[in-house]
N, C-alpha and C positions, 0 to 999 in steps of 0.2 A: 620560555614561551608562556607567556603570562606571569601577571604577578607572583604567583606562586611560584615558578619556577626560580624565585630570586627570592624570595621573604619565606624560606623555610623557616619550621619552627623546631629547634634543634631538639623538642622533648620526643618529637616523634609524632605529634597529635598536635593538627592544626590550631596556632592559637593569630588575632590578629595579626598583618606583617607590621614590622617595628621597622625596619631598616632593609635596603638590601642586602641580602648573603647569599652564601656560597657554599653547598655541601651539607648533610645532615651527618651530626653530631647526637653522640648519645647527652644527655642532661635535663637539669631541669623541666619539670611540665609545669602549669602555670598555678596551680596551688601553690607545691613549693619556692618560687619563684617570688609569690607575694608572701611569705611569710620571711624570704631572705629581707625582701625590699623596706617593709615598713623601718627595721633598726636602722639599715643604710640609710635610709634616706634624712631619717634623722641625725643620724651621725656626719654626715659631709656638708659641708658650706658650700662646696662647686657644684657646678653643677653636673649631669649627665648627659652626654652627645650623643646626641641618639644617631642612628645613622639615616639619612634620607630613602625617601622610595621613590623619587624620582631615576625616571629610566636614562639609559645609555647606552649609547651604540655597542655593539659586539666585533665588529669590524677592526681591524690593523694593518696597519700599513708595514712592507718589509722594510728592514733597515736599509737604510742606502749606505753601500759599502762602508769603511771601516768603522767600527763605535768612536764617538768622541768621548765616550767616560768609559773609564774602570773604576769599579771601588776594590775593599776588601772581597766582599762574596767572590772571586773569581777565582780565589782561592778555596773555595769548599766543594762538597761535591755533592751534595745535595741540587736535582734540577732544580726545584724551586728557587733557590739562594742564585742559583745561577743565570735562572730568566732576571732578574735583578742587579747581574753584575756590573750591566751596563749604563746604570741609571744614572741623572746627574745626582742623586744623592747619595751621603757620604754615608753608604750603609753600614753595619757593624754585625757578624753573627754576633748570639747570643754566647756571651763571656765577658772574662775579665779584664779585657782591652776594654771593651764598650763600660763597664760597672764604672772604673778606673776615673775614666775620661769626664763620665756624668760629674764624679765627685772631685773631682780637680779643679772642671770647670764652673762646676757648681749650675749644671745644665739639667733640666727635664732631658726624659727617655721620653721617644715616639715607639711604641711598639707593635710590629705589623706582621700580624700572624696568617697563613694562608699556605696552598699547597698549589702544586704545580698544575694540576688541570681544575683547578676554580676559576669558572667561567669570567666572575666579579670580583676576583684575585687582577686576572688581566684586563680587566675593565679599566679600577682603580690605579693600576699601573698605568693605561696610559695615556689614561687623563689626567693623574696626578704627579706622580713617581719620574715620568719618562720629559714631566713639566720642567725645562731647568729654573724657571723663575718660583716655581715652588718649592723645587728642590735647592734652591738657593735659601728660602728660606727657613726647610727643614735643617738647613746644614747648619744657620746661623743661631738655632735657635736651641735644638733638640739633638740630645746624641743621638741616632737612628737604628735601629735593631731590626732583624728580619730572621723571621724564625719558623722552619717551615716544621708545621704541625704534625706529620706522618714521623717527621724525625725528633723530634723534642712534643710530645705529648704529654708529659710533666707539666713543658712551661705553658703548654696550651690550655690545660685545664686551671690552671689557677685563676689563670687571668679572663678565661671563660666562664668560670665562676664568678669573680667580679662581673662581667657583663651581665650576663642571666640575672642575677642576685639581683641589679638593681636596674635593669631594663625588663624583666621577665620573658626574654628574648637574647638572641645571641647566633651567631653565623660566622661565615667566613668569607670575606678577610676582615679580620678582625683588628680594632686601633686601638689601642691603650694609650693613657699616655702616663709616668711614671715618675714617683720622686725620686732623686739619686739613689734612693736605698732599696728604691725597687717596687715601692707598693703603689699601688694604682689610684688614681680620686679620679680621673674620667675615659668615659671610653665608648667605641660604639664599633660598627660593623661597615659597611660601604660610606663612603662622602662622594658626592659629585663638588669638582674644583671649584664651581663657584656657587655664589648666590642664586637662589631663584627667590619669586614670588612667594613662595610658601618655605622654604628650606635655606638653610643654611648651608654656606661650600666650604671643601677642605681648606681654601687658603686661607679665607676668613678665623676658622676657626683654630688655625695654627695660630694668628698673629695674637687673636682673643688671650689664649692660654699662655704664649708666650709675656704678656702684657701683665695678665693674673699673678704669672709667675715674678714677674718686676717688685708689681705693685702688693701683693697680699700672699708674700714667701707664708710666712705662718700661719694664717690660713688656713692654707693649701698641707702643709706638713701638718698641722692639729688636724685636718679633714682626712687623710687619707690615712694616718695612723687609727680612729674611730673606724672607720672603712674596714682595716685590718683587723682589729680585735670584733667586731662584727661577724664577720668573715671566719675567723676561727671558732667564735661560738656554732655560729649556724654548720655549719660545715661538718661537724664531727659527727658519726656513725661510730655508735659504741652499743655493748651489750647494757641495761640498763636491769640495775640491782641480779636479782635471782632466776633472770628470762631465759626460758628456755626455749627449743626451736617450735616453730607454729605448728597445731593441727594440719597436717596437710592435705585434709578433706575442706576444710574449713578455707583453706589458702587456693587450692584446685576448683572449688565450686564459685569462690568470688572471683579467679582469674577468667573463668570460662563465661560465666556472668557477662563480665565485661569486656570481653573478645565478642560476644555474641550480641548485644546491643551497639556495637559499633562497627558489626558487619555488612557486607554491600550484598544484597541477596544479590542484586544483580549481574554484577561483576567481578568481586569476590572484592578479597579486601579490606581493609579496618577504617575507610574514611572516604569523602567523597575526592577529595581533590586537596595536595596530589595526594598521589599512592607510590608509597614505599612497598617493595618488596619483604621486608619487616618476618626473614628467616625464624628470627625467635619466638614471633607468635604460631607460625606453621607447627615446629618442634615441640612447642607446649599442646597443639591441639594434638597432633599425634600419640603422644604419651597420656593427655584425657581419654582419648578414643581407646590405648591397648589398656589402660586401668577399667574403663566404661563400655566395652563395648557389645553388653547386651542392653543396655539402656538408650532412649530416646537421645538424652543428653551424650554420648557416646558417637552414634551415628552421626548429629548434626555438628560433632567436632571434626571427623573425618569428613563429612560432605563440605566444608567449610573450608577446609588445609586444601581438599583435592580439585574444589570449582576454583578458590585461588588461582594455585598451580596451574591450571587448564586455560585459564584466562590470560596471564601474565605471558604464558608461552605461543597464546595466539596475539598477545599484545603486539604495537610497536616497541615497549620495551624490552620487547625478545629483536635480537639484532636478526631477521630470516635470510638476510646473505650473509652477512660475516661469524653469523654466529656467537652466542655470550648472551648476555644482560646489561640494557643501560642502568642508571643511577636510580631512576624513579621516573612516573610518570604526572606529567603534571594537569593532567586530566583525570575525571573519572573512570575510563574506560580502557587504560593503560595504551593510550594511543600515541600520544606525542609525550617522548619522553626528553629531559634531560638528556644528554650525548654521549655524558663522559660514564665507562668501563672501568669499575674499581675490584681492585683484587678480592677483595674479602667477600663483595657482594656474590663473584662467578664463585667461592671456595663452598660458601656457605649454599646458595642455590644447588651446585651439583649434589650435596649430602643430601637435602629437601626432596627434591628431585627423586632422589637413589630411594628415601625412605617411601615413598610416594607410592615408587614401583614396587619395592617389599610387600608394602599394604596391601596394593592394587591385584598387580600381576597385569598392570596394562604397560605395554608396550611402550605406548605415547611417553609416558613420563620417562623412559628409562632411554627415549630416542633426545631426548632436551636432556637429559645427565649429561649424554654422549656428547652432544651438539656442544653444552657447555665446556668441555673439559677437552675437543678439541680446538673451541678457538684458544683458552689457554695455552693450551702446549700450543699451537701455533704462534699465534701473536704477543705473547705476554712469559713465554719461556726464555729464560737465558741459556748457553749451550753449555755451560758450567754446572745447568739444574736447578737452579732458584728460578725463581717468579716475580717480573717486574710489576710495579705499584699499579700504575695504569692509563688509560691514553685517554687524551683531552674529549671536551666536545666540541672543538673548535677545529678548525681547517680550511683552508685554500679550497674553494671551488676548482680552479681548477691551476694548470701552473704559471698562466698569466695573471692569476688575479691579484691584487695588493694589498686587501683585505681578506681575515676569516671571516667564516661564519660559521655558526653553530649548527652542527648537524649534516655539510654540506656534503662529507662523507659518506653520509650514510641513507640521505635521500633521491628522489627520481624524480621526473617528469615523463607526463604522459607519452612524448613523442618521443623521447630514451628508449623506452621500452617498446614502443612498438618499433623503432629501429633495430632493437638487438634482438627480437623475437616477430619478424616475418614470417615465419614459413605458415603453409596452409598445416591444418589439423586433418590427417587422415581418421575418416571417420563422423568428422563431426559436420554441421551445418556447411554448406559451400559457403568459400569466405572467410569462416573462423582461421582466425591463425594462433601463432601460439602465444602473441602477445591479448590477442581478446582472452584467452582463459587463464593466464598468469592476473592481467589485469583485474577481473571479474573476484579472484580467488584471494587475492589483496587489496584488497578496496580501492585501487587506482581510479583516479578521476581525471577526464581531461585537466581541468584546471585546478588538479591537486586539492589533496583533502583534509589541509589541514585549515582548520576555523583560525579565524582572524583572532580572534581572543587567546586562544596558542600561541601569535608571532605578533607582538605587537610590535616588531621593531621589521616585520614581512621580510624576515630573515628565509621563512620557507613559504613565501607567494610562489603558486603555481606549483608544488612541487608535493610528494607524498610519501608519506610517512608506514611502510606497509606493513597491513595490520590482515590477519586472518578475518575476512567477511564472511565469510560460507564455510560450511563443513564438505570436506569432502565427496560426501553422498552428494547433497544437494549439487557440488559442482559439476561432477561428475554427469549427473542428470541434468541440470543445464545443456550441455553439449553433446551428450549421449555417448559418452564415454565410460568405458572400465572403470571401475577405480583402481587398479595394477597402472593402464595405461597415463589415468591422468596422474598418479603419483608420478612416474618414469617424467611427464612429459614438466612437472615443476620442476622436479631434478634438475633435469636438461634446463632450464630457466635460469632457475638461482645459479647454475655454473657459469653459464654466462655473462649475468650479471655482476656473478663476482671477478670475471676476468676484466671485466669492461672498470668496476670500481678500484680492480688494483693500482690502473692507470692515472688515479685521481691524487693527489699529495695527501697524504695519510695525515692523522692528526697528530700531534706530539705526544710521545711516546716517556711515562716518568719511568725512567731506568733502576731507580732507588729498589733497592731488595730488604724488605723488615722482616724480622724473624716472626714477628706475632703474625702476619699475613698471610707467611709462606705454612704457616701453621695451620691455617685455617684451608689453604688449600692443602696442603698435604693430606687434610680429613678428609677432603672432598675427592680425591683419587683414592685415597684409601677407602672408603666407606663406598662410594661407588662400585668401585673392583671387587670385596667382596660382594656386596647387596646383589651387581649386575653378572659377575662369575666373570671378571674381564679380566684377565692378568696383565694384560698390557697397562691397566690402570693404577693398578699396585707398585708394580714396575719404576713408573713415573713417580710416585709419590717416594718410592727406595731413595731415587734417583736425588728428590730434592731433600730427602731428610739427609742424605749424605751430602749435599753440598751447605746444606744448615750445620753442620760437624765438623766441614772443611773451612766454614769464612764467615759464622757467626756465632762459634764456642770457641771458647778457649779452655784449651784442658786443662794448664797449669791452674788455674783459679775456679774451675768447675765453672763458670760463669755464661751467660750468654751475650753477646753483642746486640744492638739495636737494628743495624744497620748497615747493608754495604752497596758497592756502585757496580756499572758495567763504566769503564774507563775506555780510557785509548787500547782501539786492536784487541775489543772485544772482553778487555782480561778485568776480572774481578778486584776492586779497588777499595780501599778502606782510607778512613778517617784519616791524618795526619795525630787524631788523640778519638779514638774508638769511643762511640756512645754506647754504654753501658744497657744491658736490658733493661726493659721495664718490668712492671707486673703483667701484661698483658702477653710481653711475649715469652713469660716463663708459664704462662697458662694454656695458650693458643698451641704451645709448643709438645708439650704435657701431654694435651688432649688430640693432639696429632701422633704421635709416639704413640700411645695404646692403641688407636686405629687403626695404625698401622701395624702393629704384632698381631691384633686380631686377622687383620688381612694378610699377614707374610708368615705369622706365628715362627718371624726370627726374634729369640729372645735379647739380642744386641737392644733391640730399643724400648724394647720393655727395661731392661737394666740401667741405660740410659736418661727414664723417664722419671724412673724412681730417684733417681743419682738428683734428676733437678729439680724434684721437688722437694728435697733436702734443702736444696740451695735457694728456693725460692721461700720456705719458712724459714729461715737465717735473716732472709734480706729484708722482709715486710713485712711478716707476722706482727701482729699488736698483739702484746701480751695481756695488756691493760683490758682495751675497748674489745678484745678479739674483730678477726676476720684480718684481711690483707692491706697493706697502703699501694697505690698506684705507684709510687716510686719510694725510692730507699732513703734510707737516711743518712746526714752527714752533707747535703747540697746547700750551701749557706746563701745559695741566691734562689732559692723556692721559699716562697715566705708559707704556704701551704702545705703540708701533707696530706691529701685530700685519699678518700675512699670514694669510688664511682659508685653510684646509688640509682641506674637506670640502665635497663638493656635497649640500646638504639640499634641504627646502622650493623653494630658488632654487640657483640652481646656482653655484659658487664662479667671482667675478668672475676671478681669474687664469685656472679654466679656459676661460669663455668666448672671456678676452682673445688666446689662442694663436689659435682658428680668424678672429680680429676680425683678427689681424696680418697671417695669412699673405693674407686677404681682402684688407689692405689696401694690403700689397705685391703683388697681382693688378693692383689698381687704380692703383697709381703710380709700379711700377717701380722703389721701392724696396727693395732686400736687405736694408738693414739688420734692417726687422719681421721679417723671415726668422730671422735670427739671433735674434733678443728672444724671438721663438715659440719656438725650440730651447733658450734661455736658461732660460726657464720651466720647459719641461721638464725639465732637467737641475737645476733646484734644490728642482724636486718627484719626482727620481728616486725616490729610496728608497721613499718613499709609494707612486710608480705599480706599482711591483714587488711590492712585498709585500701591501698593500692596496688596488688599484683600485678596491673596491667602492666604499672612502670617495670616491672622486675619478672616477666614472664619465663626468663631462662632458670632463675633463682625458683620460683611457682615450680617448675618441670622437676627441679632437681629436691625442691623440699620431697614431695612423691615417691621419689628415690630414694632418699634418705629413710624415709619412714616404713618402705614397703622390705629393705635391705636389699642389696644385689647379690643376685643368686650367681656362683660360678658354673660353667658348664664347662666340665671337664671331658674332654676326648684322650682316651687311652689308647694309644695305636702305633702302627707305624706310618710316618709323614706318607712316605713313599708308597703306602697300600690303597688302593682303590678306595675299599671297603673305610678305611677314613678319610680320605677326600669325600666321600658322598653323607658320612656326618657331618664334616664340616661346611661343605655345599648345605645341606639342612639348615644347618644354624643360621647359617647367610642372610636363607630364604627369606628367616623368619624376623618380624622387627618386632623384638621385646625390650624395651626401654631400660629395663633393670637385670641386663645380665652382662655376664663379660665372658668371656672365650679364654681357655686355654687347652694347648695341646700338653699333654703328658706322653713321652717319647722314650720314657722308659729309660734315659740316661739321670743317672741319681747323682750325679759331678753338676750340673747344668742347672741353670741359676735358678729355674723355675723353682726345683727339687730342693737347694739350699735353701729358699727361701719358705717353702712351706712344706714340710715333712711330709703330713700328711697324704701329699701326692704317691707315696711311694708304698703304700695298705691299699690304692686302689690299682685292680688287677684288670687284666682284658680276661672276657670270659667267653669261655670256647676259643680260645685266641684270635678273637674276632675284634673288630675298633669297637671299644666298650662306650656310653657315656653315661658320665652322674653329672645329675643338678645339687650342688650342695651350696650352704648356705649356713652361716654361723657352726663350720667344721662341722657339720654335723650332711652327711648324702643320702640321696632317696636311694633306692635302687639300682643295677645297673641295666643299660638295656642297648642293643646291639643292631637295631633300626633304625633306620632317618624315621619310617611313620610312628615308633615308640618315640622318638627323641623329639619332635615335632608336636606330640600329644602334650608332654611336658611342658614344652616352651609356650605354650599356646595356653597351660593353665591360668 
């Protein structure tokens, strides 16, 4: 809905639209971007295709009975690969059938990177893709590759590196196009099929390059070989000489600096339009606020995180019937957002959320934790326990329609609503019914509220987008009502409305389960469950780190999986040749496992956690440059080994991995992770100094590192009241830099094997004892929630 809604800028922070795309992406901001650019550009003789901003219909038509094409894809199980299997082009997943074939035939690679609910993923499909006269000529010309992002995030980033590098811009779906040996010389983001006036069309510029490739073979290989060793220069993150980790005063005051000049007093937020949800800037103000929070600068970190939060959840991109969070909004004012419901986004928001309420002690936030985490378990659970990727923005109006549209799901019209919400209001004005004050309380307009600049394609004419107009009180008073009464009487609305919405064709649904995802929610049930005292919530998170045990490790190899399906009849499916983890989800996974011991204080996943972070420093540790690789080594078709260098959408697995080490050196009395966390740091120096903003999860955890993490030790028995209500205590309380452990008194049990120590602290009076200790060395003991809370609060 508007340009923006389609020319993200994958750094995070608005820069011109370059192309249309699809999805935010962690990467480049536009600094680094022009400093990739100037060597490319000198180095390539081809040129750079940029992708068009010209618009396109959102609309599709249903297949009419049976597909006239199958390709390969029909055999994988990735949905993405799959909306594709039908194309008349001769697609190829990414392997050594497709490598083979290039160099046989002595053929360019087309490469087309995208995921299953991008909006301008299915745009370009079926303008281009679903074209058989273009797909005739991608088949004649080009080996074709299709490679869905969420599952191969290796091969995404390399080659999104090439884009960014030398367009300063970059999205999804994303087009390469590639020498037999794989490396890239041009590439862009959306094509519309043909020519226009101002732009260039995908057929055009297939027949272009296939011609180049005829006419000027060497070239093209002397330009895209330059490209590559370019590419490897720029690209590397190493410690540099004798660098050690940054001041993290020096790092926390330039981060907060720059969260706070790019703040929306108004609306909350780091930008006018659109607005990301953007988890890792909330998390970093939190941990400003509990380091700062007798100072000026302290409070307006918190008032910051918590007017955000307040805003987003009276937004339209808070879903108020089905509950969850969309993708972002592509206004200022979190109104009209984007459609599509991505996992990571609902994993991370309920932790935010959860933290919110710790700080708080307001309700509100911990009622949006809830609201989040149950449309997950509803909509987005599998019955196995894992957590599907996520559902489109696209959908059937209704089930005659032929075409999608965006959002169709999940919007109203004014005479909807006053049809499903009749009745009179006892009490109120004669006349009121319950549709005038549902209406009034969500900004409903007869003729729908969303601005034309939103829908340039009047996808949502007439229709609206419900967004909290009024605070409660003032509603209330509007119509002279309770506030008890008008809460019951929205209840009563939204149930409705969601009965009335079920009837609608839901939007497609990505069934794909990632372990770094399920990771990410896993924290957000676990972290909630403690924070909010909900055991049901913990429960659920057991639930899915046991199905991450059952069908994405593998014990013989200590290893984790990428990847698995919901198949035929419901049952959990794998790969024909398993995708191997990445770094992300030996991190996302990590840092779900300690959340969740702190929440269950079962030491199975704490032992667990530890077991993979073993494996996870084997796999991609750099010995040389320190810190981690995104993937492992040994891939002889990744021409990259790249290190993330920016917290976007999800937050950059190195930064997570500092506060995973120094946790995990809490937990096993190992120094070394101590060291590795400083290592980190010290090879993303220069980055944390000049730019925080881009690395605000890394900003949180340098804090961390510097400040040490304290243990809070509970001496007790599980089962005793009198330690449940320390542990309740600690919950309460959000200190950035502590971690939880219960000591149970059993000296066999892996806590006790792994740190001696435990076993010199006593309960005293045989009452639940606790110490804060901290480089083996403990304060006091003390046998209070309000002693134990005094401490935490230091």
């Amino acid at each position: 809905m508007g340009v923006w809604r389609v020319c993200e800028a994958p750094s995070g922070l608005p820069t011109p639209p370059r192309g249309l795309v699809c999805g935010l992406g962690s990467a480049l901001g536009p600094a680094p971007a022009a400093m990739f650019a100037a060597p490319l550009r000198r180095a390539r003789r081809s040129l750079f295709l940029a992708g068009s901003i010209a618009m396109a219909t959102a609309g599709r038509a249903k297949p009419p009975g049976p597909p006239r094409y199958t390709n390969r894809l029909i055999n994988e199980k990735s949905p993405y690969l799959l909306q594709h299997a039908h194309n008349p082009v001769d697609w190829y997943p990414w392997g050594q059938e497709a490598f083979d074939k290039a160099k046989k035939e002595n053929k360019l690679i087309f490469l087309s990177v995208g995921y299953s609910t991008c909006h301008w993923c299915h745009v370009m499909e079926e303008e281009s893709f679903q074209n058989k006269e273009i797909g005739a000529i991608m088949n004649e010309n080009f080996v074709c590759i299709k490679v869905d992002r969420e599952e191969r995030p290796d091969v995404d980033k390399v080659y999104m590196t090439f884009v960014q590098a030398t367009s300063g811009g970059g999205g999804w779906p994303m087009s390469v196009w590639l020498t037999p040996d794989l490396k890239p010389f041009a590439g862009g983001t959306y094509f519309p099929p043909e020519d226009s006036a101002r732009r260039i069309g995908f057929r055009t510029l297939l027949l272009r390059i296939a011609e180049q490739w005829r006419q000027n073979k060497d070239a093209l290989l002397e330009s895209s070989q330059k490209i590559l060793e370019a590419l490897l220069a720029m690209s590397q993150i190493r410690v540099q000489g004798q660098q050690s980790p940054p001041p993290s005063e020096k790092v926390l005051a330039t981060c907060f600096q720059q969260l706070s000049n790019s703040y929306d007093e108004d609306y909350g937020g780091f930008s006018e339009s659109p607005k990301f949800p953007t988890p890792v800037n909330l998390n970093f103000l939190f941990t400003y606020w509990a380091l700062h929070r007798a100072t000026p600068e302290g409070a307006r970190a918190l008032q910051m995180a918590l007017h955000t939060l307040r805003m987003m959840a009276h937004g339209g991109i808070h879903d108020h019937i089905g509950q969850g969070f969309h993708r972002y909004s592509t206004d200022q004012h979190w109104h009209v957002p984007h459609f599509e419901k991505m996992l990571y986004d609902q994993g991370q928001l309920a932790a935010a959320y959860s933290k919110a309420y710790q700080i708080s002690g307001d309700e509100f936030f911990a009622d949006v934790a809830g609201d989040i985490l149950l449309y997950v378990s509803r909509d987005l659970g599998d019955q196995a326990g894992g957590f599907y990727s996520a559902e489109d923005a696209d959908s059937y109006p209704t089930a005659e329609s032929s075409e999608k549209r965006e959002g169709a799901f999940c919007v109203w019209g004014a005479e909807e609503i006053r049809a499903l919400l009749p009745d009179p209001v006892e009490g109120a004005a004669e006349g009121t019914t319950l549709g005038d004050v549902f209406m009034h309380h969500y900004g409903v307009k007869e003729d729908g509220n969303v601005s034309p600049m939103q829908d340039p394609h009047q996808e949502l004419k007439g229709k609206n987008v419900l967004i909290i107009r009024s605070s409660p009180e003032l509603t209330a008073a509007r119509f002279g009502l309770e506030q008890g009464r008008l809460s019951a009487l929205l209840r009563d609305s939204q149930h409705r409305l969601r009965a009335a919405r079920a009837q609608r064709p839901r939007p497609h649904l990505d069934t794909k389960m990632l372990a770094s995802w399920n990771g990410l929610m896993i924290s957000g049930f676990a972290q909630a469950g403690a924070a909010l005292a909900r055991q049901e919530y913990v429960s659920r998170a057991v639930q899915a780190a046991g199905f991450l045990r059952r069908h994405l490790f593998d014990p013989a190899s200590g290893r984790l999986l990428r990847s698995c399906y919901r198949g035929e009849d419901s049952a959990v499916e794998q790969s024909a040749v398993p995708i191997q983890g990445f770094l992300e989800d030996y991190v996302f996974v990590i840092q779900a496992l300690f959340d969740l011991y702190e929440a269950s204080l079962d030491q199975s996943w704490l032992e667990w956690a530890l077991q993979l972070q073993h494996t996870q420093d084997k796999l991609f540790w750099d010995p040389k440059g320190f810190a981690y690789f995104s993937s492992e080594a040994g891939d002889s078709s990744l021409l990259l080994r790249l290190k993330d260098d920016q917290d976007g959408a999800e937050p950059n697995a190195n930064s997570v991995t500092v506060t995973n080490l120094l946790r995990a050196a809490c937990y096993s009395g190992h120094t070394e992770w101590v060291e590795k966390a400083g290592q980190i740091l010290a090879a993303f120096s220069e980055r944390l100094q000049k730019i925080p903003l881009a690395l605000p999860e890394m900003a949180r955890a340098t804090a961390v590192f510097h400040h040490t993490l304290k243990q809070v030790v509970v001496c007790g028995d599980p089962q005793g009241e009198d330690t449940k209500e320390m542990l309740r205590c600690v919950h309460s309380v959000f200190s950035p830099n502590k971690v939880l452990m219960l000591a149970d008194g059993d000296s066999a049990g892996f806590l006790y094997r792994q740190l001696p120590f435990l076993s010199s602290l006593e309960r005293k009076d045989g009452k639940a004892t606790a110490y804060l200790c901290s480089n083996f060395a403990c304060s006091l003991p003390v046998t209070s929630p309000q002693e134990l809370r005094g401490l935490l609060c230091q």
